[in-house]
N, C-alpha and C positions, 0 to 999 in steps of 0.2 A: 690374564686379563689386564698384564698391566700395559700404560697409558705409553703410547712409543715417542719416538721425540719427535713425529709428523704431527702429533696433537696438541704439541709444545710450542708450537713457531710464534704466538702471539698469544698476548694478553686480553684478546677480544675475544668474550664470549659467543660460543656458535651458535650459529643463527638457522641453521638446518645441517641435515645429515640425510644419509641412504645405508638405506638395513641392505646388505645382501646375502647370500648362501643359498643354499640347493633348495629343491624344493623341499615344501611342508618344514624347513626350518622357523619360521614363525614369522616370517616378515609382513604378513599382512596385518597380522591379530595385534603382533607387537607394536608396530605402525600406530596403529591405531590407540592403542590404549596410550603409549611414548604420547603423542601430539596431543589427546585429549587432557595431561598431564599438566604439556608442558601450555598450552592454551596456543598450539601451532597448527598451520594447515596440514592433512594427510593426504602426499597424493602416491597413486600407484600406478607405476608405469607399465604395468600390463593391462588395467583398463581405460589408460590415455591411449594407449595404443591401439584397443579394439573401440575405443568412441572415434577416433579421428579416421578409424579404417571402412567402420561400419561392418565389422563381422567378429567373429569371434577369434581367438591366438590358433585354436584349429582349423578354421576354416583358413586365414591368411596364411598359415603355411602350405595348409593345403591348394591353394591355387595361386599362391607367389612363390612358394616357396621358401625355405630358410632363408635365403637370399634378400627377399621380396621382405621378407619377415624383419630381416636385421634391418635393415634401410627403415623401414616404416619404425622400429623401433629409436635407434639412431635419432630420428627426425622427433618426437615425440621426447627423446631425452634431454635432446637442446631446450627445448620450448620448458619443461621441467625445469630444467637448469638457472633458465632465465626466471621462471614463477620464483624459485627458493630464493637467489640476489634479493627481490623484492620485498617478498613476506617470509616469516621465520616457516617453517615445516620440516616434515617429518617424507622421507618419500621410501616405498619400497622395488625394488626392482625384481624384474623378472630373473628365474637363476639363473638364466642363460646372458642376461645384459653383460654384468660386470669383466666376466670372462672376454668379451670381444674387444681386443686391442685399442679400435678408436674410441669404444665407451669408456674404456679405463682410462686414458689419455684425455678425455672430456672431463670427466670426476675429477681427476688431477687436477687440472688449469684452476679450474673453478674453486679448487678451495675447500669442496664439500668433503668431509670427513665420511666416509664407511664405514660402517660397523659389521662383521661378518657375523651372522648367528650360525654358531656350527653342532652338530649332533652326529651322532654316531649313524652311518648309513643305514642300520640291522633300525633303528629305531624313527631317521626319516622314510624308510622303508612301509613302516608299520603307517607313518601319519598321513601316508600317501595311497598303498593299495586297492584303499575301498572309495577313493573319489573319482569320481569317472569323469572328472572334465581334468584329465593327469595321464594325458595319453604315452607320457615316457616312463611311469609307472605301471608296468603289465608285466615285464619282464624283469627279473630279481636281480640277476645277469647283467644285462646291459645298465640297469639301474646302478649298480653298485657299479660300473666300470665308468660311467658318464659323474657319479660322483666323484672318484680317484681319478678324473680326467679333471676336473672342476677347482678340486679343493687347494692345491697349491698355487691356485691364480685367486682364490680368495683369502688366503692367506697373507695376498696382498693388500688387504684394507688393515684401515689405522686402528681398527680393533676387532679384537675378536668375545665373544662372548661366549661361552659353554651355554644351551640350553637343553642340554638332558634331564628329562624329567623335572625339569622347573614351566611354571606356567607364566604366561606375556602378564603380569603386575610384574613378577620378580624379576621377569629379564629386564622390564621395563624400569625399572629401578634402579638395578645394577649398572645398564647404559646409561642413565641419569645421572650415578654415582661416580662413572669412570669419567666423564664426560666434563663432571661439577656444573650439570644442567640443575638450572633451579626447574620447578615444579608449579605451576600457578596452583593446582591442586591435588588430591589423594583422591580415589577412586576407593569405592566402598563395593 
C-alpha cells in the first residue's frame, strides 16, 4: 500500500481520483462513501455511459458490440475527465475501462490518480455470482481467467488497496490515509 513516486510529483493536494479493479471489488460502494467523506462529487462511468446511450452495459454490448461499447465508453470518460478538472470528485470505472490502452493514456495525461481495489478472485468471485445484471459472472472459469487477464494492467494504477474482507468506511479511510486526503466528515 505504499504511496509510489507518481503520487509524489507535487505538492498540490488532489482534487479527484478513479477507484478501478475487477468487478465487485468495491468501486461503486467505496466511491461513494470516499466522496460523501471527502464532501466531493461521485460519478460513475458505467452509468454516464448507459444515461448518454439510453440502454443498459447489456443491452449496448449486445447490439454495438464491445466495440460499439468501448467508443461509447471512451467518449463518456473524456467528458468525466473534464467534469473532475472542474469540481473535486470521486469517479469509479467500469473494470473493463482501465484496462483499454487509450483510457489508460487518457487517465495518464490528466493527472488523475488511480487507485486499484484488489481482492482475491475466489472472493470477488463470491461478491459477484448471485447478481444478475454480472453477465461475465456465470462462469468460474472464464471469471478467474478474465481476472488473470486484467490484473497486471491494473497494477498499473498509482495505488493499490487490499480489500479482502474489509468493508468501503475502512478501504475508504485507508485511501484517505495513503492519499493524505483530508475528510470534510466521518460517517457514522
Amino acid at each position: 500500500m505504499s504511496k509510489t513516486p507518481s503520487l509524489r510529483r507535487s505538492n498540490k493536494p488532489f482534487r479527484a481520483l478513479v477507484l478501478v479493479g475487477f468487478m465487485g471489488s468495491g468501486k461503486t460502494r467505496v466511491g461513494q462513501v470516499l466522496s460523501r467523506r471527502l464532501g466531493w462529487d461521485f460519478l460513475d462511468l458505467d452509468a454516464r455511459v448507459e444515461a448518454r446511450q439510453g440502454s443498459t452495459i447489456a443491452e449496448i454490448f449486445r447490439n454495438l458490440g464491445e466495440t460499439g461499447f468501448r467508443q461509447a465508453e471512451r467518449e463518456a470518460l473524456l467528458e468525466l475527465i473534464r467534469e473532475m478538472k472542474a469540481s473535486p470528485a470521486v469517479a469509479a470505472l467500469g473494470g473493463g475501462a482501465f484496462v483499454q490502452p487509450e483510457n489508460l493514456r487518457l487517465l495518464e495525461a490528466s493527472g488523475v490518480p488511480a487507485v486499484f481495489l484488489d481482492a482475491p478472485v475466489e472472493e470477488l468471485w463470491e461478491r459477484c455470482r448471485l447478481e444478475k445484471h454480472r453477465p461475465l459472472a456465470q462462469n468460474l472459469n472464464q471469471f478467474r481467467q478474465l481476472h488473470e487477464s486484467r490484473r497486471p494492467l491494473y497494477m498499473k494504477a498509482a495505488l493499490r488497496i487490499e480489500t479482502s474482507g474489509k468493508d468501503a468506511d475502512t478501504i475508504a479511510d485507508e485511501i484517505a490515509a495513503q492519499l493524505e486526503l483530508t475528510c470534510a466528515r466521518k460517517e457514522k
